[in-house]
N, C-alpha and C positions, 0 to 999 in steps of 0.2 A: 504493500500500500504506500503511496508514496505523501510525504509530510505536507504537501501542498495543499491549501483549502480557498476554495475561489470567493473572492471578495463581494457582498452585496454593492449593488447599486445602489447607494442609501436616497433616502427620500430627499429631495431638495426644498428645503423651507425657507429660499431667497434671499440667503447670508452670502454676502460678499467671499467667492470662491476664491483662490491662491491668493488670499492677501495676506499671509503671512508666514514667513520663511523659520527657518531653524531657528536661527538669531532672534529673531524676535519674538518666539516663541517661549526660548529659553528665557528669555528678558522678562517677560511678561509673568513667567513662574516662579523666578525670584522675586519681582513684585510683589503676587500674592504670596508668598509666603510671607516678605517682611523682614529679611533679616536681623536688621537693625531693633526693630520695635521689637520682636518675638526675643528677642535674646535676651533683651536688656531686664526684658519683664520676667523670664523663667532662668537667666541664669542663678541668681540669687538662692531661691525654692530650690532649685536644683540639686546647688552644692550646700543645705542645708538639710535635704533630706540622704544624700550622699557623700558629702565632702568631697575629699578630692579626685576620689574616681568618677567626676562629672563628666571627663573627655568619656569612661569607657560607656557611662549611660548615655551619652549623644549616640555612640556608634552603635551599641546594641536598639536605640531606639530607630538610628537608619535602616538597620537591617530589616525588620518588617517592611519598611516605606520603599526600602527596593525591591522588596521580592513580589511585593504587591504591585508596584508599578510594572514589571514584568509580565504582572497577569493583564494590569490595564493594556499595554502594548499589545498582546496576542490579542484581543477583542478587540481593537482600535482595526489590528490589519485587516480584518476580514469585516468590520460592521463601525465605520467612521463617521459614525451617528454623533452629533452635537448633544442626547439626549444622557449620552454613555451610561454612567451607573443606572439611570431609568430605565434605559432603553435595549443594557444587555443581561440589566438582572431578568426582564422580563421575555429577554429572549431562552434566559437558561428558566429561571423556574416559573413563566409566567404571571398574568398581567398584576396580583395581587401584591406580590413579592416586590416585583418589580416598581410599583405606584411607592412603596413603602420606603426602595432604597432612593428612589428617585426627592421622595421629599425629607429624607435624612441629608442629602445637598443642600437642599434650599434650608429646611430651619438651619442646616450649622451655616450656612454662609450670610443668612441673613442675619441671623446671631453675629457674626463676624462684623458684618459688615456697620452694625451702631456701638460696635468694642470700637473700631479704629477710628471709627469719626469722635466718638469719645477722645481717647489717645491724639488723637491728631488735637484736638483741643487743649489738654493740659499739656504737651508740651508748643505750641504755637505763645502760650503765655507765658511758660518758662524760659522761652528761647527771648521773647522781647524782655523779661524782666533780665534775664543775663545780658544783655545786649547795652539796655538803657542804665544799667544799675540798679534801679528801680523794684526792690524786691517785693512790692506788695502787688506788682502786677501779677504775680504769677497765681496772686490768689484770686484773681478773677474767676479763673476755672471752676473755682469751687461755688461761687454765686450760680444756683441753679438757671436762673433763666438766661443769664451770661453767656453759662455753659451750653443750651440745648439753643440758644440762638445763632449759637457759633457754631454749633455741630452742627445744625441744620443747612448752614452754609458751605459749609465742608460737603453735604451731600449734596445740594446741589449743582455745587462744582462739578460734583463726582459725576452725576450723576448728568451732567450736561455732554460730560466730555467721551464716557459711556456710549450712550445715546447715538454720539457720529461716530464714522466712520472708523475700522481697524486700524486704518495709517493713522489717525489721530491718535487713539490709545498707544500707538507703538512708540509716536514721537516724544510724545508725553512719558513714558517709561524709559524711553534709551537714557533722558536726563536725569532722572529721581531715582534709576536702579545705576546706572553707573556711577553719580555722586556717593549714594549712601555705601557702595561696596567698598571705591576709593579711601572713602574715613575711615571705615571702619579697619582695614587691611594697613592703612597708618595708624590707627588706634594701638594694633594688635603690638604691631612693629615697635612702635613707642614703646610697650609696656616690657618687651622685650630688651631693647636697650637701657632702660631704668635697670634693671635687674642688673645688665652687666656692668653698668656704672656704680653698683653700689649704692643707687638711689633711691631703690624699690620702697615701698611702704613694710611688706612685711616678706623679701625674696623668699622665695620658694624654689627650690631646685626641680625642671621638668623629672619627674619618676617615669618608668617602665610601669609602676605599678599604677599608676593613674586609672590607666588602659585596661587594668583586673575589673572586672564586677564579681569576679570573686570577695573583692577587699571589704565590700557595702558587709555592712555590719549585721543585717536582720532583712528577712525577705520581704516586709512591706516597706522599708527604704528601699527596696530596689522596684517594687511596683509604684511605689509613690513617682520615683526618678524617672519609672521606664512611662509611665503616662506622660509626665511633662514631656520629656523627649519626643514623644509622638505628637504632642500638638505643636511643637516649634519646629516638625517638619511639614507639618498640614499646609496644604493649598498649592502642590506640585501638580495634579489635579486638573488644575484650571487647562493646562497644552492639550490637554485629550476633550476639553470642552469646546475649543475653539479648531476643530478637525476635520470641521466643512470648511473651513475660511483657509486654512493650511495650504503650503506647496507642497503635492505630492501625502493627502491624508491620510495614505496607510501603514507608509513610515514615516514623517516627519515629526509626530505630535507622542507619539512612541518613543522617540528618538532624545525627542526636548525634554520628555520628563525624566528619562534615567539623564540625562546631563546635567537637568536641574537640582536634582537630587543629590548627587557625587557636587555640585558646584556647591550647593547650602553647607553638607556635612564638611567639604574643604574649612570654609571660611568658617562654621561654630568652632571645629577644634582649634584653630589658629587665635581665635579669640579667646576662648575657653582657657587653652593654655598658657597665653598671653598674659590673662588676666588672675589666674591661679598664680602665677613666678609672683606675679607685681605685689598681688594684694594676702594672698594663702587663706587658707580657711577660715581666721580666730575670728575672732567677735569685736576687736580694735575697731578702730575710729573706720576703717575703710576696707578691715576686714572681710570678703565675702559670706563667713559666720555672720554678721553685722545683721541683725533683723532689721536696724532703721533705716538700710540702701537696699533692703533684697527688693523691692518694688521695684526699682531704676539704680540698677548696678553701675551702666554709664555715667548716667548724670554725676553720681557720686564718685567716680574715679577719673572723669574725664580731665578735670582741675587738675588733680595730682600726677596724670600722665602728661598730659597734654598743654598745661598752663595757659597762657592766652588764647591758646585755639581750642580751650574747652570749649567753645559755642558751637565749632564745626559738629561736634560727637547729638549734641540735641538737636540743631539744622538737620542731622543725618535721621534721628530718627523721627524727626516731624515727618521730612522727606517720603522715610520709609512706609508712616502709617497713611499719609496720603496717596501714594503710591498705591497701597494695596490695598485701598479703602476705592478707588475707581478700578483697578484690574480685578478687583474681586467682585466685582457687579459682571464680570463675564460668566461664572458658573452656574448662579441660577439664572439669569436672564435666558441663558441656550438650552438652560432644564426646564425649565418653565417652557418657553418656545416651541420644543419639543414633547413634551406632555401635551400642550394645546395643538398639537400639531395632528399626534395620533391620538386625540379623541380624551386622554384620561385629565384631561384639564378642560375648561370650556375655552371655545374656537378662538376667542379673541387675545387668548393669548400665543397662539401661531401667527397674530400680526409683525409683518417685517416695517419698520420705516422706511423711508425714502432714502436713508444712506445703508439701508443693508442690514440693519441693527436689527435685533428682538427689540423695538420699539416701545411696544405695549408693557411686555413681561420686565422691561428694567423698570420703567417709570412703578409697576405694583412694586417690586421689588425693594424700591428706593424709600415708597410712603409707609411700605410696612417697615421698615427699619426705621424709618424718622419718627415715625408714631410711637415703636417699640421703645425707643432711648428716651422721647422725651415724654410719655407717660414714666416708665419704671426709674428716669430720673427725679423727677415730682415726688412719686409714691415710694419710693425705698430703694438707697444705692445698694444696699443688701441684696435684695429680689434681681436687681438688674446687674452685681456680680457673680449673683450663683446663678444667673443662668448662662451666664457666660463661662463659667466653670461647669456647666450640664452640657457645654460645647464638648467637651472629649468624648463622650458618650455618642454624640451624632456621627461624630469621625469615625470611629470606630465598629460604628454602626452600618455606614454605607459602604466604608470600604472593605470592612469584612465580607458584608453580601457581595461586592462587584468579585471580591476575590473567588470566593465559591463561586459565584457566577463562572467564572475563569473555567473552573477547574469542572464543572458539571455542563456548561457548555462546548469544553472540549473533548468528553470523555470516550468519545469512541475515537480518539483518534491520538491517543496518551502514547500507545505504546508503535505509533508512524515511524517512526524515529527517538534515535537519544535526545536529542534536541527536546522534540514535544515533552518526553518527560520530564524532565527538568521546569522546562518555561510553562508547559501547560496542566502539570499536576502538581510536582514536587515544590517550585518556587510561591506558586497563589495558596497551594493547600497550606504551609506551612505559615506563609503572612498572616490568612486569614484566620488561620488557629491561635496566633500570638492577638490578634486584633479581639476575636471573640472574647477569649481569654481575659482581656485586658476594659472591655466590655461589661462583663458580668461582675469580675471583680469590684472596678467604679459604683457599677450599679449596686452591688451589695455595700462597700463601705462607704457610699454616701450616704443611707437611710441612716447614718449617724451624725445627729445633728450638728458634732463638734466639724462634720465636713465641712469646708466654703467660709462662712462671713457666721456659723453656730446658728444662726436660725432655722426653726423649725416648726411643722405643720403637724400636730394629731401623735405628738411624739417623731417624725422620720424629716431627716432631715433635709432643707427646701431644696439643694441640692437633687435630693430625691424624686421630690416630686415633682419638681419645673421637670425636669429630663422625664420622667413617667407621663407629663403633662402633653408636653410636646411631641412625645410618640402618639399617645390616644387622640390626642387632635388631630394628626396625618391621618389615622385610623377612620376618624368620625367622617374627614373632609371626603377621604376614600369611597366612603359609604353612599356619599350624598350624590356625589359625582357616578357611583353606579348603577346611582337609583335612577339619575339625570339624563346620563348619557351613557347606554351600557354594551355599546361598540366595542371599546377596546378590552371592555372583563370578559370579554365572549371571545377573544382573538381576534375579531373581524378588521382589524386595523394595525397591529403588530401583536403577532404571536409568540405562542414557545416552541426552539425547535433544537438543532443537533449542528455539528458541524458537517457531518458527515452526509455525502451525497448532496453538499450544500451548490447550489447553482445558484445564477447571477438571477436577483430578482428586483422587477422595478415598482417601486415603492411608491404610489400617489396618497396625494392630502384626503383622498376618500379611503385610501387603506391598501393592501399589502396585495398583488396579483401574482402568483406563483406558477 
C-alpha cells in the first residue's frame, strides 16, 4: 500500500488564496503566541513552582506542542480547511465531536483575546509612566473605566486592522514581531554579560542539571510547571488557521508551525537561562523566588540589566501583547467562518468582506471579547482572572481532540509506511495523551478553591466552574443550532470519514458531493 493519501479539494469560502508565504506565516505564529508578554507573565510561577529546572519544564512542555503539531501537519496535507480542529475533528469522529473541539478554539481565543487587550493596557501606562517619570501614571490602568476604555480601543484597533486584508496583518506583524524578538535576544545577551562581568544580581552558574525534570522536587510541581509551559507555547495554531490564504496549503502552514515552535522554545531557553545566571532563584530584591516581580519578571529586571534602555524591554512587551491581540483574531474568525460555512453555525457567519476577511465572524468575535473584559472588569477582576486561568483547560481540550483526531482519522493507513507510524499514530497518540492527561488533572485540582484568585462557588473552586461553564455552554449553543439547523448533525454538509480510499472531493457552500 503505498503512504500517499490524495488531498481534498477543500470548500472555498472567498478568503484571499496564496496570500501568505512561509515567512509570514511563521511571523504571524510568533505573534500569537506573544513571546514577550507570555514569558514575562509565567516565567516567574514557573520557577517558583520548579526553580531552577525551568529551562527542562519549557522543553518537556515543547514536547507535546510538537508532536501535536505533527499531527496538525498530517491533516493540514490532505484537508486545508481554515475550519481545522472543527472541521477534522469532525471529519474523524463526527459532527458532534467535532462542533465541540471547534468551539474549544473560539472560547480559548476569545478568552485570549480580552487577556491581551487587558495587558496591552497596563503596560501602555507603565511604558508612559517610565518614559515621563511620572509614576502615578501607571496607575491609571487600574481606574476601571480608564482601563476598559482603553482596552476597548486596543480592540478596535485590533480589530480594524483584522478586518482588511492578509498583506495588512502581515505588514503590521513583520514590525511588532521583529522589534519585540530583537529586545528581547538583547535582553537575554545582557543578562548574560552581567554574569561574566561580575555584575549579576545574584550569578548563577548555567547547570547541566537545569535540563533534569528529574530534579523538580514532588510530582505536582512538575504538573503545576508542565501546564504553564503549555500555555506559553499556545497559539502556534493560528498557521494551520490561515491555510486557505497560504502559498502552497498543504505544506506550507504545516511547515510554519513546526518552525514556529522550535523558533518560540529557541528564544524561552535563551531567556530563561539568561535570566536564571542574572537573577537565580532566592526570594532577594530581584530574585526570581521574588513573589512581588513573579507577575512581570521583565519589568523588574529590565532596570538592572539593561539600565536606561529599560523602557525598550516594556515597549517590547506592549508591542508583543498588541501584536497578538490583532493576529489572534485570525483563529476564530476562520473557525467561526467555517462552522457558518458548513451549516453548524448560522449562515451569516460564512460572510466574507470585501477585502477577503471573515468579515462578519471577526466583528462577533471582537464584541464578545469587549463585552467579556468590560463587564467581568466592572463585576470582579477575580471572575475575569480565573477565567483566564480556565484558558489551559480549553487548550488542552481542543488540541487533545485535533490530536486523536490525527490519529483515528488516519488509522487504516498507520502501518503504509514507517513514516505514517511515527507522524500518524505514535507522535499525535502520544501528545494527545500528555494533553488529556494534563486536562483532567487541571480539571480535578481546580475544584479547589485555593486554585486561581481562592474564590469559590457551592464549595468548588470558580476556577472550576467558569471552565465546566464554558464547556456546557458550547454544549447548550450545540443543541440549539441542531435543533435550528440540523444539516450538518446529519452529515449532509461535512461528514465523518477515513483516509483510506480517500478521492478528491469538491466541496460546495450547500455541502459535501462525493
Amino acid at each position: 500500500m503505498s503512504g500517499q493519501i490524495a488531498a481534498q479539494k477543500v470548500a472555498q469560502k472567498g478568503l484571499a488564496r496564496g496570500s501568505v508565504g512561509l515567512v509570514g506565516a511563521v511571523v504571524i505564529g510568533i505573534s500569537c503566541i506573544a513571546p514577550a508578554y507570555t514569558l514575562t507573565a509565567a516565567l516567574g510561577p514557573t520557577v517558583s513552582a520548579v526553580g531552577s529546572q525551568a529551562p527542562a519544564i519549557i522543553l518537556l512542555g515543547f514536547i507535546p506542542m510538537l508532536l501535536v503539531a505533527f499531527g496538525y501537519r498530517e491533516l493540514n496535507s490532505v484537508i486545508p480547511d481554515s475550519g481545522t480542529s472543527f472541521t477534522w475533528a469532525t471529519r474523524a469522529f463526527g459532527p458532534y465531536v467535532g462542533w465541540m473541539a471547534g468551539w474549544g478554539l473560539i472560547a480559548a481565543t476569545i478568552l485570549v483575546l480580552s487577556n491581551l487587550a487587558g495587558i496591552a493596557v497596563d503596560f501602555l501606562y507603565l511604558l508612559i509612566a517610565q518614559i515621563t517619570g511620572a509614576s502615578e501614571i501607571a496607575a491609571l490602568a487600574t481606574n476601571p473605566l480608564v482601563n476598559v476604555v482603553t482596552c476597548l480601543a486596543f480592540m478596535a484597533a485590533a480589530t480594524f486592522i483584522a478586518y482588511r486584508d492578509m498583506q495588512t496583518t502581515q505588514r503590521v506583524q513583520y514590525v511588532l514581531v521583529g522589534f519585540q524578538v530583537l529586545v528581547l535576544v538583547v535582553f537575554a545577551i545582557a543578562a548574560f554579560v552581567h554574569v561574566a562581568n561580575g555584575t549579576a544580581f545574584d550569578a548563577t552558574p548555567v547547570s547541566l542539571s537545569w535540563f533534569d525534570p528529574f530534579a523538580v522536587d514532588s510530582v505536582s510541581a512538575l504538573v503545576a510547571g508542565l501546564s504553564l509551559s503549555i500555555f506559553i507555547f499556545w497559539g502556534w495554531d493560528v498557521t494551520l488557521t490561515m491555510n486557505e490564504e497560504t502559498k502552497d496549503p498543504e505544506k506550507t502552514p504545516g511547515r510554519a508551525a513546526t518552525i514556529t515552535v522550535v523558533v518560540i522554545v529557541a528564544l524561552y531557553l535563551l531567556l530563561t537561562m539568561g535570566l536564571l545566571a542574572f537573577a537565580g532563584t532566592g526570594e532577594g530584591e530581584f530574585g526570581l523566588g521574588n513573589p512581588d516581580i513573579q507577575d512581570n519578571v521583565f519589568f523588574a529586571l529590565a532596570g538592572p540589566i539593561l539600565g536606561p534602555l529599560a523602557a525598550f524591554v516594556s515597549l517590547a512587551v506592549l508591542s508583543s501583547s498588541a501584536a497578538s491581540l490583532q493576529s489572534t483574531f485570525v483563529s476564530p474568525a476562520r473557525t467561526l467562518l467555517a462552522m457558518g460555512h458548513y451549516g453548524a453555525l448560522p449562515s451569516r457567519f460564512s460572510e466574507v468582506s470585501r477585502f477577503k476577511t471573515p468579515g462578519y465572524a471577526t466583528l462577533v468575535a471582537a464584541i464578545v471579547a469587549s463585552v467579556f473584559y468590560a463587564v467581568m472588569r466592572f463585576v470582579s477582576e477575580n471572575v475575569l482572572w480565573d477565567t483566564i486561568t480556565a484558558l489551559g483547560m480549553m487548550i488542552c481540550f481542543y488540541y487533545g481532540l485535533t490530536a486523536f483526531a490525527t490519529v483515528w482519522y488516519f488509522r487504516t493507513t498507520w502501518f503504509a509506511s514507517v513514516r505514517n507510524v511515527f507522524f500518524q499514530l505514535v507522535f499525535p497518540l502520544v501528545g494527545g495523551v500528555v494533553l488529556g492527561v494534563l486536562f483532567v488533572t487541571t480539571l480535578v485540582d481546580s475544584m479547589d478553591p485555593d486554585y486561581g484568585s481562592g474564590s469559590s462557588i457551592g464549595g468548588l473552586g470558580l476556577v472550576f466552574v467558569l471552565g465546566v461553564v464554558v464547556l456546557v455552554l458550547g454544549a447548550i449553543v450545540m443543541v440549539v443550532q441542531r435543533i435550528r439547523e440540523p444539516g450538518f448533525f446529519r452529515g449532509q454538509t461535512l461528514d465523518a470519514g477515513t483516509a483510506t480510499g480517500m478521492i478528491d472531493t469538491e466541496v460546495t457552500s450547500q455541502g459535501v458531493q462525493d
